[in-house]
Biotite code that builds the C-alpha atoms (Angstrom):
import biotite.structure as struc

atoms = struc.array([
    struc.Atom([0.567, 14.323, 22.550], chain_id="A", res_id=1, res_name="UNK", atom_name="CA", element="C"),
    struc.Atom([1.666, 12.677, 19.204], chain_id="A", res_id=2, res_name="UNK", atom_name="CA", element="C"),
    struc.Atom([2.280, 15.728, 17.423], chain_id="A", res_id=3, res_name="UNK", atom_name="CA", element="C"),
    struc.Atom([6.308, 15.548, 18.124], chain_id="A", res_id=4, res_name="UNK", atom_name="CA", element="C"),
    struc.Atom([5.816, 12.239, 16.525], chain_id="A", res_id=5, res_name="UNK", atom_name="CA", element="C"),
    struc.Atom([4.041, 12.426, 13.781], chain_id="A", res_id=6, res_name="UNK", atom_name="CA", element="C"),
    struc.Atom([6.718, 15.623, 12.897], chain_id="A", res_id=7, res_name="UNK", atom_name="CA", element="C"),
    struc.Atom([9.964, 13.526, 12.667], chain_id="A", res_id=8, res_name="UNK", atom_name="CA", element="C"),
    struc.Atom([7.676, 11.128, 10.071], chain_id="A", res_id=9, res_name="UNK", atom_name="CA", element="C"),
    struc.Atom([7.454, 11.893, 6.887], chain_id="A", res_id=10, res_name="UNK", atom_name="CA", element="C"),
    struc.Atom([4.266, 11.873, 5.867], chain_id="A", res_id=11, res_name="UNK", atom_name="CA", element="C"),
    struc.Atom([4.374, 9.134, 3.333], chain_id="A", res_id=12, res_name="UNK", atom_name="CA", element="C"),
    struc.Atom([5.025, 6.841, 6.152], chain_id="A", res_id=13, res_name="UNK", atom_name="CA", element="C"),
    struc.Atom([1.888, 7.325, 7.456], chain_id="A", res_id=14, res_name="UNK", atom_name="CA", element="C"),
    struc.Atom([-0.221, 7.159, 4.356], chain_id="A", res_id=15, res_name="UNK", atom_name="CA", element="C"),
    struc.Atom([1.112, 4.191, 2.395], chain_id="A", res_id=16, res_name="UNK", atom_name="CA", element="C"),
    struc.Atom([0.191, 1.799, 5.155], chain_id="A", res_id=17, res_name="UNK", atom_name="CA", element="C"),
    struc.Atom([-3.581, 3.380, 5.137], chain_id="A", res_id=18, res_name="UNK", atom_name="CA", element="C"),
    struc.Atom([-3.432, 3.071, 1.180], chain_id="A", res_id=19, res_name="UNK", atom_name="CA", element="C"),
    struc.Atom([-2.203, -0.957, 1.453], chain_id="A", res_id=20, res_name="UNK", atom_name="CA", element="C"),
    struc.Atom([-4.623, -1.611, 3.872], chain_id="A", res_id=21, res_name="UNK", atom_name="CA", element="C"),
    struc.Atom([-7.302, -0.624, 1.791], chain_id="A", res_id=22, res_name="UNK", atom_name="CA", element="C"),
    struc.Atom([-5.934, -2.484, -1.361], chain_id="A", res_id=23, res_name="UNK", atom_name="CA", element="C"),
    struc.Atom([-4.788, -5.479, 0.866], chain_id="A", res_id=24, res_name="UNK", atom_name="CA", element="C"),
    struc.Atom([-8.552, -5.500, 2.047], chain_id="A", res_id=25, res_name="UNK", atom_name="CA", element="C"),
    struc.Atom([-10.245, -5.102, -1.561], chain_id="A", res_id=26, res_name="UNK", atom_name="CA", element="C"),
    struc.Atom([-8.326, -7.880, -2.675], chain_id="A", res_id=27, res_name="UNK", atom_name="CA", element="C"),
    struc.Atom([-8.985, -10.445, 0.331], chain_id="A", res_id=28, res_name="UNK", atom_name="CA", element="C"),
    struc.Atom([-12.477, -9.534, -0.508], chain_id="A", res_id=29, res_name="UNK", atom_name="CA", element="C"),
    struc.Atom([-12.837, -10.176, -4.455], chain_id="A", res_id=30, res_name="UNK", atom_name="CA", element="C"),
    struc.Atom([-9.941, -13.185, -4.502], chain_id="A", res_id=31, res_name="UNK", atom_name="CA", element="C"),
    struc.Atom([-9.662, -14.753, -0.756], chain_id="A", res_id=32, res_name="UNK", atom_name="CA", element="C"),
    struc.Atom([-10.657, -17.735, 0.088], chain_id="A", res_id=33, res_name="UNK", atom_name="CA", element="C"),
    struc.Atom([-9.619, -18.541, 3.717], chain_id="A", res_id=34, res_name="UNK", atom_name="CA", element="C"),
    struc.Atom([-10.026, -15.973, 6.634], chain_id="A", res_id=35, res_name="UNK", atom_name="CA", element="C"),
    struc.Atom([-6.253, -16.948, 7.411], chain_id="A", res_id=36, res_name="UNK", atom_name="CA", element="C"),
    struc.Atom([-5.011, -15.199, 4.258], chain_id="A", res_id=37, res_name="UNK", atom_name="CA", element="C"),
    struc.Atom([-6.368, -11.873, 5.275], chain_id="A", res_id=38, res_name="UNK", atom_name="CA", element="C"),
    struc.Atom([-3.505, -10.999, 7.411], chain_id="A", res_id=39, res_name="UNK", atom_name="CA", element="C"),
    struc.Atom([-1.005, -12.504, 4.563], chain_id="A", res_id=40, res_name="UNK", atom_name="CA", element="C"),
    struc.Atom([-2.571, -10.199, 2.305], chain_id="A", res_id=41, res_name="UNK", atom_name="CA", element="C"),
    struc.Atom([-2.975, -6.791, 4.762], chain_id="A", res_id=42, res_name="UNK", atom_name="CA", element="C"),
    struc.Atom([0.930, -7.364, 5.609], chain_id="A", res_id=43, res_name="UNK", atom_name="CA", element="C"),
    struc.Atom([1.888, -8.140, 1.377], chain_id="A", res_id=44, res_name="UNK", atom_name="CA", element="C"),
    struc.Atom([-0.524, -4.545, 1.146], chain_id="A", res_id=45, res_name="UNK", atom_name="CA", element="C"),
    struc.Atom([1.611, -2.842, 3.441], chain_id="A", res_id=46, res_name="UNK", atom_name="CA", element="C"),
    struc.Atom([4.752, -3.480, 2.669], chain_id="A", res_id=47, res_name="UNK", atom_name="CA", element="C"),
    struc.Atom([4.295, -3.642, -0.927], chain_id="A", res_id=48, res_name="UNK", atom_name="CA", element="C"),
    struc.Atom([2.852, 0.144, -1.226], chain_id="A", res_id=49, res_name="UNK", atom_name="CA", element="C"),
    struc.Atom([5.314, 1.150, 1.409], chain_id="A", res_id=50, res_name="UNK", atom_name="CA", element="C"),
    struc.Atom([8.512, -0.241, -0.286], chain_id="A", res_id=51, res_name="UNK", atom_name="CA", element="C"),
    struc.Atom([6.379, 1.299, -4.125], chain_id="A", res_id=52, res_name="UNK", atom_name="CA", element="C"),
    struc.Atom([6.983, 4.927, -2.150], chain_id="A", res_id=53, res_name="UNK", atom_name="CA", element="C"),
    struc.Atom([10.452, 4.107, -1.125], chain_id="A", res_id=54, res_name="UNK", atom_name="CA", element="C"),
    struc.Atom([11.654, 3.482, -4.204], chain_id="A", res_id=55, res_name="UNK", atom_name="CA", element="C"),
    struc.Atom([9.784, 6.245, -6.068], chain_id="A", res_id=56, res_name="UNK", atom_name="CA", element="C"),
    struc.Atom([9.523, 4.909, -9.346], chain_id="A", res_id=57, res_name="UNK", atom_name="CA", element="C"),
    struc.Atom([6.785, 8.162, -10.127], chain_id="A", res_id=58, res_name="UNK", atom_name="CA", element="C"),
    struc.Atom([7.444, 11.135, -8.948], chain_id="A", res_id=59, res_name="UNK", atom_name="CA", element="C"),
    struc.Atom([4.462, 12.905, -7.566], chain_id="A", res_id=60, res_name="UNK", atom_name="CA", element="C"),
    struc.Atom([1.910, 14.372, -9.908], chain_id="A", res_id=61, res_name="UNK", atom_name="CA", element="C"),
    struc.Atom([-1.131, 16.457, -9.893], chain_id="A", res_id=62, res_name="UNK", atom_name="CA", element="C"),
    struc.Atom([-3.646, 16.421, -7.197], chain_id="A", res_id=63, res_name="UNK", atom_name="CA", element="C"),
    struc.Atom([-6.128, 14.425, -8.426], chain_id="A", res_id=64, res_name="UNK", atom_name="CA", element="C"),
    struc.Atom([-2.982, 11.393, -8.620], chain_id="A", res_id=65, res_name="UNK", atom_name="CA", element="C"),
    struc.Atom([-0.944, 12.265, -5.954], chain_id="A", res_id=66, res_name="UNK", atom_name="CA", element="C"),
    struc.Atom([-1.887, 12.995, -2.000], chain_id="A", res_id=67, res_name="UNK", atom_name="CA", element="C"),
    struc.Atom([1.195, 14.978, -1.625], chain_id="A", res_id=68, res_name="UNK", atom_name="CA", element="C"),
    struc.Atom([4.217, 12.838, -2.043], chain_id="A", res_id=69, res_name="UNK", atom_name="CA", element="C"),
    struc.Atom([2.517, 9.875, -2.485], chain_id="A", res_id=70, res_name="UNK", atom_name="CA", element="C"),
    struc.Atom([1.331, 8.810, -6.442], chain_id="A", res_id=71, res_name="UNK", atom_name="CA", element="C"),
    struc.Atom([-1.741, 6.859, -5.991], chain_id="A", res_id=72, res_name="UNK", atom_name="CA", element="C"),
    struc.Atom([-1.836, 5.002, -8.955], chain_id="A", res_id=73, res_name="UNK", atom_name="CA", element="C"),
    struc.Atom([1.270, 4.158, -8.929], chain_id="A", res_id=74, res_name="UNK", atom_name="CA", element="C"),
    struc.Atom([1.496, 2.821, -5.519], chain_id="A", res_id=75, res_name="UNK", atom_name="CA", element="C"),
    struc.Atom([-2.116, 1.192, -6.074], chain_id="A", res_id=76, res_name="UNK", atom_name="CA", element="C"),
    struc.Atom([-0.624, -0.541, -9.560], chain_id="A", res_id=77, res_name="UNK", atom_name="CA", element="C"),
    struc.Atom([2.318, -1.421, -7.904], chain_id="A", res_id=78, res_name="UNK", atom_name="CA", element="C"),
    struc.Atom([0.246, -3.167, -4.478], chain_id="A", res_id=79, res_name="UNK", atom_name="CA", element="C"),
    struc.Atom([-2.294, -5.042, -6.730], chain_id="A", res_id=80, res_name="UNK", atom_name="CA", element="C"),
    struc.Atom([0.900, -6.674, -8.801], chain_id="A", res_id=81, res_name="UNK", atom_name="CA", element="C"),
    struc.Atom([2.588, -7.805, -5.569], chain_id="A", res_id=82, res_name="UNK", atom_name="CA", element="C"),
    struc.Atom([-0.549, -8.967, -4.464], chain_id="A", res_id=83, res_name="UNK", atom_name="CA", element="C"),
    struc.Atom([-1.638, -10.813, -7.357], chain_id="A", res_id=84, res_name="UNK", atom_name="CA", element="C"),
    struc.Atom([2.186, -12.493, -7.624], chain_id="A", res_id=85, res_name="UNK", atom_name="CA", element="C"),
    struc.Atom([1.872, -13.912, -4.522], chain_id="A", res_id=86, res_name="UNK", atom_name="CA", element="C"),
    struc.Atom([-1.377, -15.177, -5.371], chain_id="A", res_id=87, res_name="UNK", atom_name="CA", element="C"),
    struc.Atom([0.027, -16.981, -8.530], chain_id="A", res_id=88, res_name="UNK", atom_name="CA", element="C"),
    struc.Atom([2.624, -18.430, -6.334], chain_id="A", res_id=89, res_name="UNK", atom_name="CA", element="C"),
    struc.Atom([0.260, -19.761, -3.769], chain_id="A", res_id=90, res_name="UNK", atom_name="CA", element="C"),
    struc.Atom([0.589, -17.278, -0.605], chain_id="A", res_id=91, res_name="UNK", atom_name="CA", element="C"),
])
């Protein structure tokens, strides 16, 4: 049933949401203060890692880095800096 969908995605589009998610989530949990600010930070998570891929600043490296096009630490690095910028300026 989704499999003609998920094939005109690239796959990138469906893992950098997952990955600023997670990193939106972690950081809600070690610097949040309000339960209103989750969402703020799940959609700065998202959009942050999905606009890091975009971009492609790294290009993909070896496994243990990358999850096939994606660079993990870069598009981790690059979430937790948006993240902790709109922290700074009060989000």
């Amino acid at each position: 049933m989704l499999d003609p969908s998920l094939a005109v995605l690239p796959p990138w589009l469906l893992i950098t949401p997952l990955i600023g998610v997670i990193h939106g989530s972690l950081f809600f949990l070690i610097v949040g203060r309000r339960p209103s600010s989750l969402p703020v930070y799940l959609a700065l998570g998202i959009a942050a890692a999905s606009l890091a891929q975009a971009v492609q600043l790294v290009p993909p490296g070896p496994p243990p880095f990358s999850l096939g096009e994606v660079h993990l630490v870069a598009i981790s690095v690059a979430t937790w800096a948006v993240m902790v910028a709109s922290r700074i300026l009060g989000l």
